[in-house]
ROMARMI-45755 format. One record per residue: residue in three letters; x, y, z of N, C-alpha, C in turn. Coordinates in steps of 0.05 Angstrom, whole numbers, plus 5000, padded with zeros to 4 digits. Each point is the difference from the previous one (the first is absolute). Layout:
+-----+------+------+------+-------+-------+-------+------+------+------+
| res | n_xx | n_yy | n_zz | ca_xx | ca_yy | ca_zz | c_xx | c_yy | c_zz |
+-----+------+------+------+-------+-------+-------+------+------+------+
| ALA |    X |    Y |    Z |     X |     Y |     Z |    X |    Y |    Z |
...
+-----+------+------+------+-------+-------+-------+------+------+------+
# end
This chain:
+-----+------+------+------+-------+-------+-------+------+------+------+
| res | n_xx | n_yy | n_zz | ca_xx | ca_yy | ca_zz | c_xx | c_yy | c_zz |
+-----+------+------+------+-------+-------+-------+------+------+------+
| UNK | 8708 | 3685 | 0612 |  5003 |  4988 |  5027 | 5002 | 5023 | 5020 |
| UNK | 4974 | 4995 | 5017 |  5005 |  5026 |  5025 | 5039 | 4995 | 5021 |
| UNK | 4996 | 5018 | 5014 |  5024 |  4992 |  5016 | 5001 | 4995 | 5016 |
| UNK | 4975 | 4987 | 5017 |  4997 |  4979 |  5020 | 4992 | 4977 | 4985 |
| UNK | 5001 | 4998 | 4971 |  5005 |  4968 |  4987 | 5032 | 4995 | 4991 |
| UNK | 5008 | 5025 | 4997 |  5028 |  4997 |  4999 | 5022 | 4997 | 5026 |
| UNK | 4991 | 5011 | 5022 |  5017 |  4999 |  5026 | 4986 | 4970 | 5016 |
| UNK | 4970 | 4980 | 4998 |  4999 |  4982 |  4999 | 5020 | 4979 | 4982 |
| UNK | 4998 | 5004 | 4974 |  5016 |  4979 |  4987 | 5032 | 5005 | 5004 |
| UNK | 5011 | 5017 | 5001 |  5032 |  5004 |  5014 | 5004 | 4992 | 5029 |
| UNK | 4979 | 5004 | 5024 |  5007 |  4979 |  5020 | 5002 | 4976 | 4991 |
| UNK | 4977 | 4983 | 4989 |  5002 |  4974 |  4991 | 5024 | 4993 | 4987 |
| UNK | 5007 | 5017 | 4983 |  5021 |  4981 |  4983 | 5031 | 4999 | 5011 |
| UNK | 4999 | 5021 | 5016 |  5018 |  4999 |  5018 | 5005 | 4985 | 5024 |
| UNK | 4973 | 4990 | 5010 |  5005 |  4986 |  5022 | 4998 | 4966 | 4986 |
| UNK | 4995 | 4997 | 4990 |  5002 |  4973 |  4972 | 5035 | 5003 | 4995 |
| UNK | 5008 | 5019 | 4988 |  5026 |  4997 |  4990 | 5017 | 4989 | 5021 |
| UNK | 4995 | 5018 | 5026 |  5017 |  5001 |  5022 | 4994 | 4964 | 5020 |
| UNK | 4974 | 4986 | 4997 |  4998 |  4974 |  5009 | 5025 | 4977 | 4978 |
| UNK | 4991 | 5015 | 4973 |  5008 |  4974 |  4986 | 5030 | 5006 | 5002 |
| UNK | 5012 | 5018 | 5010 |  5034 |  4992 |  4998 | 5010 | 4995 | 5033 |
| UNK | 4979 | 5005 | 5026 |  5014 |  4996 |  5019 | 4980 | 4992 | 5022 |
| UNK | 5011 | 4985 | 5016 |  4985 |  4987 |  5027 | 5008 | 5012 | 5017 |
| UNK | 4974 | 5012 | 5022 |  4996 |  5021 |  5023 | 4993 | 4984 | 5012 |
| UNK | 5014 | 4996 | 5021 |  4987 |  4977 |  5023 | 5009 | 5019 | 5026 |
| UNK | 4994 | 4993 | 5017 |  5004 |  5007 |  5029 | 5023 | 5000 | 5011 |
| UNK | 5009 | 5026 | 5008 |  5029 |  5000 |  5013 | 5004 | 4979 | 5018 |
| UNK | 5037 | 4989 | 5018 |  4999 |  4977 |  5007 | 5021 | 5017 | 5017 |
| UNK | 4990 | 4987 | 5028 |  5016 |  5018 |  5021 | 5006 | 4981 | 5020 |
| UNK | 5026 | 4983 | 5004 |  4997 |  4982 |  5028 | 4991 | 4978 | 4983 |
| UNK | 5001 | 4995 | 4975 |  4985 |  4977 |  4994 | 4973 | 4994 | 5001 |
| UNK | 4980 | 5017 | 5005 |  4982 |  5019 |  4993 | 4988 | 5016 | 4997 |
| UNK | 4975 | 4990 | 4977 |  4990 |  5014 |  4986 | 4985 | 5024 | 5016 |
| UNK | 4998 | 5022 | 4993 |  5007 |  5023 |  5009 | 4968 | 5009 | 4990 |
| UNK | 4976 | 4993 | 5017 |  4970 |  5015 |  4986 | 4998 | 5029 | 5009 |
| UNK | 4989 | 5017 | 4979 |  4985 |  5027 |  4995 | 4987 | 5005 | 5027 |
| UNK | 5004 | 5012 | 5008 |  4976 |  5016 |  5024 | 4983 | 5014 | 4982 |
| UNK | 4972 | 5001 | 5009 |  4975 |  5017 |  4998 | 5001 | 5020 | 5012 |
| UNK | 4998 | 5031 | 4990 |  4985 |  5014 |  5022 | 4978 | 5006 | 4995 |
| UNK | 4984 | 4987 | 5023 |  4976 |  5020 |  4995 | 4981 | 5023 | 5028 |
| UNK | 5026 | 5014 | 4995 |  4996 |  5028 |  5007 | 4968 | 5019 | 4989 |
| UNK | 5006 | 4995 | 4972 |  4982 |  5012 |  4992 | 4966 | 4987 | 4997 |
| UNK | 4978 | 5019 | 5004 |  4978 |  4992 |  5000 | 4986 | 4987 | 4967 |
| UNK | 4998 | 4977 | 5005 |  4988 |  4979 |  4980 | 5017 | 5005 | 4971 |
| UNK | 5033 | 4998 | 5007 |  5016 |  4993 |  4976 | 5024 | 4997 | 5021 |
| UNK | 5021 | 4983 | 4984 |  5012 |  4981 |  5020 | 5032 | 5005 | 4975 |
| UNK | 5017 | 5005 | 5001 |  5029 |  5009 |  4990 | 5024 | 4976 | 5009 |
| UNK | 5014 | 4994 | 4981 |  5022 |  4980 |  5010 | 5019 | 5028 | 5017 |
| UNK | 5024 | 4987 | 5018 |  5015 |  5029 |  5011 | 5024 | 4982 | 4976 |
| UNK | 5018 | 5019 | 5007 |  5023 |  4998 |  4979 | 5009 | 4972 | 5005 |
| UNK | 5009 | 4979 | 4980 |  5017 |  4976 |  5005 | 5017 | 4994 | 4978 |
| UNK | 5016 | 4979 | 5009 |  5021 |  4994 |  4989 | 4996 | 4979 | 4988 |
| UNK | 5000 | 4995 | 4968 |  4996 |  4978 |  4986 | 5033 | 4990 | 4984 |
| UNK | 4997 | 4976 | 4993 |  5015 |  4984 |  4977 | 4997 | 5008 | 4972 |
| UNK | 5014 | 5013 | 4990 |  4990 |  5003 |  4959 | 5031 | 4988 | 4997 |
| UNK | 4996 | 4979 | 4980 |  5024 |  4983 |  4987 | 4996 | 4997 | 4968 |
| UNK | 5010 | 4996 | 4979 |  4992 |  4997 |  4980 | 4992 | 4971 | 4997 |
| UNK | 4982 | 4993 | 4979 |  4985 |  4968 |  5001 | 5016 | 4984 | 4994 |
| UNK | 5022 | 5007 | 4977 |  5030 |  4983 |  4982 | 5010 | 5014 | 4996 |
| UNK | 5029 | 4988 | 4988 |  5013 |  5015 |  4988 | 4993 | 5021 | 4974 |
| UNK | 4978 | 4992 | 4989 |  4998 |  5012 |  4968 | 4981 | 5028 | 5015 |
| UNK | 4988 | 4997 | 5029 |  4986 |  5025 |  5005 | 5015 | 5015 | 5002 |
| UNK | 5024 | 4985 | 5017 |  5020 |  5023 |  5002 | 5019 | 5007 | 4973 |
| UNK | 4996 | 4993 | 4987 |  5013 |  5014 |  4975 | 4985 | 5021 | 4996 |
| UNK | 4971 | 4982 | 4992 |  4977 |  5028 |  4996 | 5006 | 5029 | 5018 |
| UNK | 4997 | 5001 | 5023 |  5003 |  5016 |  5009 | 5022 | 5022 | 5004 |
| UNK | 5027 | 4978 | 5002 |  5021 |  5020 |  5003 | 5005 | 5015 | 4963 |
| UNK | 4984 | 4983 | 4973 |  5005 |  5014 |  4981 | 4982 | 5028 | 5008 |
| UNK | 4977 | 4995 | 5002 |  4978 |  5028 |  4997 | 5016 | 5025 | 5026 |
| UNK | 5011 | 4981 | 5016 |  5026 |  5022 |  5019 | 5011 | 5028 | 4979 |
| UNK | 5020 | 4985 | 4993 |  5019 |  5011 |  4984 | 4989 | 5012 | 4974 |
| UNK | 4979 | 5001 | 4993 |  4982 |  5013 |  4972 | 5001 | 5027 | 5014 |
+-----+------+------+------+-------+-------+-------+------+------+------+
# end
């Protein structure tokens, strides 16, 4: 396996791991929801600017999952 088949499959499995134990929703400010600004500053590519999201665990058993792999 080259290492751009290896640093492809380690984003993936990481960003897979990281969906299935927790929900990222949109920060909540005032009672709302709080959308991403675009910049597009730059010529023909377009960048989120920094924002503030929600990460919560999905249940309780994620959060077991997680706070065990903590403490390993």
């Amino acid at each position: 396996m080259s290492g751009l088949h290896l640093a492809d499959a380690s984003v993936w499995l990481l960003s897979a791991m990281t969906l299935a134990v927790f929900n990222i929703t949109k920060a909540v400010g005032d009672d709302v929801e709080i959308t991403p600004e675009v910049d597009n500053s730059s010529i023909g590519v377009s960048h989120l600017k920094p924002f503030k999201c929600s990460i919560l665990p999905r249940s309780a058993n994620a959060l077991e999952l997680i706070q065990q792999d903590v403490q390993c």
